[in-house]
N, C-alpha and C positions, 0 to 999 in steps of 0.2 A: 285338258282337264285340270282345275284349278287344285292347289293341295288341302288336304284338311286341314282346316286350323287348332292347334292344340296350344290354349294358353299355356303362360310359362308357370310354374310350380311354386316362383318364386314370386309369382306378383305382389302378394299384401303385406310383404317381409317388411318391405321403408314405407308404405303410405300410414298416413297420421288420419284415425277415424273416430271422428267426435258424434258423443248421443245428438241427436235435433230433440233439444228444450229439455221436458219432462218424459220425451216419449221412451220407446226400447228401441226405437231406430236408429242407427250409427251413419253415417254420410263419409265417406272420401272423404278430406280436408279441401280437395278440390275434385270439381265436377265439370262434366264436357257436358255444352250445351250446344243444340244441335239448329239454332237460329237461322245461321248463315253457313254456305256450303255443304247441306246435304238436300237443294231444292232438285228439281224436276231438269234443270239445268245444267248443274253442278258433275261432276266425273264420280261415277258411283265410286270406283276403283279406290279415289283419293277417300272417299269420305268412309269409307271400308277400314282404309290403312290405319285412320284416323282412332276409330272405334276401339278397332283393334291392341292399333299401341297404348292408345289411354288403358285397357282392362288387361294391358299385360302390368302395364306400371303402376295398380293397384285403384286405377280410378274405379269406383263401381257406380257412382252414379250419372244417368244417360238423363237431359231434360229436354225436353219437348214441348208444344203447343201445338194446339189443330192447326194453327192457321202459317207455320213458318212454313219455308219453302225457298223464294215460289216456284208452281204456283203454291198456293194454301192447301196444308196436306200431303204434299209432296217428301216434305224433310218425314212425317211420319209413314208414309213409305220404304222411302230408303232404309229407315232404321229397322223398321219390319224385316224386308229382306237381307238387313246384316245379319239379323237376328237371325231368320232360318239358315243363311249358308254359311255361317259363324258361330254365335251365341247360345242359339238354344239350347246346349247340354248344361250351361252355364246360369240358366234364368234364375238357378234360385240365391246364383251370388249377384245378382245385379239389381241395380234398385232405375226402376224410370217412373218418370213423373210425364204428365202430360196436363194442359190447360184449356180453358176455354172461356172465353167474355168477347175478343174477339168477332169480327164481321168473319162469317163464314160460307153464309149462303142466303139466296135472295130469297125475301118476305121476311113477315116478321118473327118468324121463329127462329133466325138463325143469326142471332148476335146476342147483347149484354148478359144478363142473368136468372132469367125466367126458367122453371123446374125444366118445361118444356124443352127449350134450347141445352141446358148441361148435359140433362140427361142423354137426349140424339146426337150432342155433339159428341159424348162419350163411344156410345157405340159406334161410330162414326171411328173414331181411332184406334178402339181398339180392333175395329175390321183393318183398318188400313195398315196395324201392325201385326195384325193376327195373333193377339195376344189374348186371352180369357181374363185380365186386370191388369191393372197398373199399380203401379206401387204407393204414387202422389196422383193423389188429382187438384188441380189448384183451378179457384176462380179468378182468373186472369186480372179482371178489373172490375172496381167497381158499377155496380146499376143504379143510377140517380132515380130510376122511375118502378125498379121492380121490388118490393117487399124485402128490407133483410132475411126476413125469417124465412120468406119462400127460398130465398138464392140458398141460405143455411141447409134447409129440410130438406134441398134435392144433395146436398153434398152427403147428408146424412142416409138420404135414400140411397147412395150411390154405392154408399160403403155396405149397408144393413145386402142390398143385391148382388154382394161381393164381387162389386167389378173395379174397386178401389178399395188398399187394404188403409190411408191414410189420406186426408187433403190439407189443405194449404190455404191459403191468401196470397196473392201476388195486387202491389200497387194499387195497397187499402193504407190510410193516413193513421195517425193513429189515433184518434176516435173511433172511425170505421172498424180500425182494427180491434180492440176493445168491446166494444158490440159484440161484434159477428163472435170474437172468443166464448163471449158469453151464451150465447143463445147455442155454440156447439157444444159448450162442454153440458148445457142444459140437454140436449138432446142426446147426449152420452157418446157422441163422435169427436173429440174435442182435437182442436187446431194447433197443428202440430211443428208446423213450419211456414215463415212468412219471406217471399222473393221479393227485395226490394233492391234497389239500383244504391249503391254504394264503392262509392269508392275517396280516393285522397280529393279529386275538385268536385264530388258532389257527397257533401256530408249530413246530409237532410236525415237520414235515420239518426245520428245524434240526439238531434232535439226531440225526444219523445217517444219514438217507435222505438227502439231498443229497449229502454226499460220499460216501455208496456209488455212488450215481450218478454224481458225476464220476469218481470212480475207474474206473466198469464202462464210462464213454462212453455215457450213459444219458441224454438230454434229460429235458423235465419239463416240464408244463402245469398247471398250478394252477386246481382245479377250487375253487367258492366262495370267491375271492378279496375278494370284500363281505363277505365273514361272511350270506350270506343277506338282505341287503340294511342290517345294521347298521351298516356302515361307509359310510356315504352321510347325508344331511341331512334322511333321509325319517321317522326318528323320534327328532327333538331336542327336535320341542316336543309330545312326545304319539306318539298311534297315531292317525293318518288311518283314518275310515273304510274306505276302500278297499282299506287295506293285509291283506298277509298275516297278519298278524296279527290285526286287526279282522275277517276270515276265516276265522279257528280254522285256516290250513291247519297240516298235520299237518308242514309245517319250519321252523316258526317261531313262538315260545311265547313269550307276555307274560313270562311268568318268566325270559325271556333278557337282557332288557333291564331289568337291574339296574341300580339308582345309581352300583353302581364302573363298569358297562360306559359308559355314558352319560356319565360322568365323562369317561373315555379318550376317548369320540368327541369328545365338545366340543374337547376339548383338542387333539384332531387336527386338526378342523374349524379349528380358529383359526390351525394350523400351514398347512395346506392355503389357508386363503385369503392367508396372507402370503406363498405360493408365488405366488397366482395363479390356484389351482386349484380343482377342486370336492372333497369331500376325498373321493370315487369316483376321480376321476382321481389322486389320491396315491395312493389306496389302489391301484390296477391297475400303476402305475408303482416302487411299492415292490416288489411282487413277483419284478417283473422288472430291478431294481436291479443285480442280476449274471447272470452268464454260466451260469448250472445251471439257472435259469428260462426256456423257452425261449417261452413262451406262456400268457398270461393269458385265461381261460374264464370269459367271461362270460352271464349269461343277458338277455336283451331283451322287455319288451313292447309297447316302444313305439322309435321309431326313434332320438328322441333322446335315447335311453339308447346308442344303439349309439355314436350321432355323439360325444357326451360323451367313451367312450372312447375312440374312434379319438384324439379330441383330445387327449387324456392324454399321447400321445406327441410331442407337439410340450414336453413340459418333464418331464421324466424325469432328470433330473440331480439329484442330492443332493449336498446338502455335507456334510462331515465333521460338520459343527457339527447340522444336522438331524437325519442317521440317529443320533448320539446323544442326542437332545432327545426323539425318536421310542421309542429302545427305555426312555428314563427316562419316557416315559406310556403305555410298555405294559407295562409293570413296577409302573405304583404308584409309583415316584421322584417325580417332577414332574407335574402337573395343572395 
């Protein structure tokens, strides 16, 4: 018979928890994302431990999508049943989000962004986590073919049905993203947090999306904030067996880790330990260096990846003199 689990007392004592934008909602500084290892696959046991350590260390928020896994579905599975042999006394300290754009199911109801498809995708997860709402609901991705204002109106339907207390945007431009703000806060749901990939080698929210977002009162969680685990000290002297890569998995390709990229990391790594730190923990702390990052998304498969970050926030301060030393070796200036 397994034991009860009783969080620790002290969990929210050192996590750092910032508003998302203009809303009442507060985010973890960092967030466990539930992408990779907690599929159909995966050792529940591990991805349990996982859950667990991040909400003792004061992470509260758990992210999701219909389709991770695999198969599709599966990862919101699992988190359902941590949730009943764990979590549940705890639902109203934790915040989950869950997505949908995604391929989910065959015909044409069951992908991009038509009222149709969000809405059944919705119910769809929250059977599979047995939950009565979600905290986020985000539209995953763009629909080239489906009406903004329909994708909007079902997000809007979603919340008015209270099966979603807030939504989101995930990997809308910022054009896109500016619209969809618009036509939400018109329908009185308004857009409260946007998931965009972010991190030191991919700086694309820079140019644009950020300050749409603080203009529109729009948080932001920074989804692959490692670069996929590049920005860490796991392939400086090689490819580790074990890694994704030595893997073949389909996110992460020999051909990524080039001599200029591996250049930069070094060169970070050397910055990163004259901090103190591990250069993961720069890395997670640079993104949230200002006030328009509201939460850094990380993935975990083992616990001391979690702890690492938590720790990260214990030395989050830059100096003037680094964040320039930082964008001259991710520029190719200085190595």
């Amino acid at each position: 018979m397994s034991t009860i689990y009783a969080a620790k007392h002290t969990r929210n004592d050192d996590m750092l928890y910032n508003r998302s934008g203009k809303s009442g909602l507060k985010l973890s500084a960092i967030s466990l994302g539930l992408w990779h290892n907690f599929g159909g696959g995966d050792s529940y046991e591990n991805g349990r431990s996982l859950v667990r350590y991040a909400f003792d260390s004061g992470i509260t928020h758990f992210d999701l999508a219909n389709n991770y896994g695999p198969p599709p579905g599966s990862a919101e599975e699992t988190f359902g049943k941590i949730l009943q042999d764990d979590l549940r006394h705890y639902r109203d300290e934790i915040i989950i989000s869950s997505k949908a754009g995604y391929t989910m199911w065959q015909g044409p109801y069951g992908d991009w962004g038509s009222k149709k498809y969000l809405v059944s995708s919705l119910d769809q997860s929250l059977s599979r986590m047995k939950l009565d709402y979600v905290d986020i609901y985000y539209h995953h991705r763009p629909d080239p073919d489906t009406p903004l204002e329909e994708t909007m109106s079902a997000l809007d339907l979603i919340v008015r049905q209270g099966k979603a207390l807030y939504v989101g945007l995930s990997n809308y431009n910022v054009e896109q993203t500016r619209a969809a703000s618009e036509i939400l806060r018109k329908l009185g749901t308004p857009c409260i947090i946007h998931q965009p990939r972010y991190s030191m080698l991919d700086r694309k929210p820079e140019y644009g999306l950020l300050d749409v977002l603080e203009e529109e009162g729009i948080g932001s969680i920074a989804y692959s904030p490692l670069s996929k685990g590049i920005l860490t000290d796991r392939y400086l002297h090689g490819i580790p067996d074990d890694s994704r890569v030595a893997k073949k998995s389909p996110f992460l390709h020999p051909e990524e880790l080039t001599g200029e990229v591996m250049n930069k990391v070094q060169a970070l790594q050397n910055l990163a330990a004259q901090r103190g730190q591990k250069l993961s923990q720069m890395a997670l702390v640079w993104v949230l260096r200002n006030n328009r990052v509201t939460s850094a998304l990380i993935g975990a498969s083992k616990v001391s990846q979690i702890e690492d970050a938590v720790l990260s926030l214990n030395n989050r301060a830059f100096t003037a003199e680094e964040l320039v030393r930082i964008d001259r070796i991710l520029t190719g200036e200085s190595q």
